[in-house]
N, C-alpha and C positions, 0 to 999 in steps of 0.2 A: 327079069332080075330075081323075083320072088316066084315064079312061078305061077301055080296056084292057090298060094298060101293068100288069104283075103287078111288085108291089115285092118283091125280097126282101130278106129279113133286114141290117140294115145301111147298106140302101139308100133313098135318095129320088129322086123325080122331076122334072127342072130344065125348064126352058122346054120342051125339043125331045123331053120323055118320053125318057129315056136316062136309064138308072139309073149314079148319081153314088154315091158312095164317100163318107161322112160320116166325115172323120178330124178331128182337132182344128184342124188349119189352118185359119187365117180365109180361104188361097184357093180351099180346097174348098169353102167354107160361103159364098162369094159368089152362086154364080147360084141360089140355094136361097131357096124363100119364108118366109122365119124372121118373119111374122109374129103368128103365136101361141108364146106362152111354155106351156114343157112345164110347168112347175111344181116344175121340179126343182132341186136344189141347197142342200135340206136334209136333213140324215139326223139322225134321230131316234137317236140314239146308245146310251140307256139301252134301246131297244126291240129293235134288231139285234143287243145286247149277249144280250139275254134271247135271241132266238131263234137264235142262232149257240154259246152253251150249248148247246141240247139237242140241236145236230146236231156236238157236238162227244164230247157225254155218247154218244152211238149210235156214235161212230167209235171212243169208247175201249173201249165195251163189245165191239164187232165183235175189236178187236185183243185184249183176254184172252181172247175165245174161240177164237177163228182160228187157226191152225196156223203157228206163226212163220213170214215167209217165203213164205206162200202168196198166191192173189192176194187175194183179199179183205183179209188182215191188210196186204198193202203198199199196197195202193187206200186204206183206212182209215186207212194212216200217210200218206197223201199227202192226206187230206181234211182231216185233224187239223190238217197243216202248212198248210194252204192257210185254215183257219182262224186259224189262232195270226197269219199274216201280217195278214189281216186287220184282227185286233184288234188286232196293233202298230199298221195303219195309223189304227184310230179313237182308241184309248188312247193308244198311245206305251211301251204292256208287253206284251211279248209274251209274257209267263209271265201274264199274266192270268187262265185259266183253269187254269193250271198247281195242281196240290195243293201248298197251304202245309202247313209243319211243323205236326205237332198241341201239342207244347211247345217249350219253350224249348230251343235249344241243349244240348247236354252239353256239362258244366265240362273246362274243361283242366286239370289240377293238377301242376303242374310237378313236384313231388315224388316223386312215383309216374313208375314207369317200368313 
């Protein structure tokens, strides 16, 4: 179909084989053969939920053991955050995977000082 024209990453190939730059723009996406549909634009929500856990579960465990401050414990704190965004983007909470309280609040009693 392309010949020898090497696509990379990012890239397609428009009439003249010149690798074309796929951004969101409907004027980039003109001289491009858009007739086959990817199949994309549904995300299975309950399923990336499950597997964005366990790579969040490995980033927390990486940070208790890691040496505050070192690169791994900050990579780890940067995977965790890059996660939590995520899930705000699918949820709309971004404490989602955050640890809830195991009980109930403690009482205030105003009488006690």
């Amino acid at each position: 179909m392309l010949g020898s024209t090497a696509l990379i990453a990012g890239a397609r190939s428009c009439q003249n084989n010149q690798p074309v730059d796929i951004g969101t723009n409907r004027e980039q996406l003109s001289g491009l053969d858009m007739s086959r549909r990817s199949g994309r634009g549904f995300i299975n929500t309950q399923e990336v939920l499950e597997k964005l856990s366990f790579g969040r579960a490995g980033a927390v465990q990486v940070m208790r053991s890691a040496k505050i401050g070192s690169p791994q414990y900050r990579t780890a704190m940067h995977l965790s955050e890059a996660i939590d965004d995520m899930v705000e983007k699918l949820t709309g909470d971004r404490t989602h995977f955050h640890d809830k309280p195991a009980s109930t609040a403690p009482r205030y009693n105003p009488l006690k000082r």
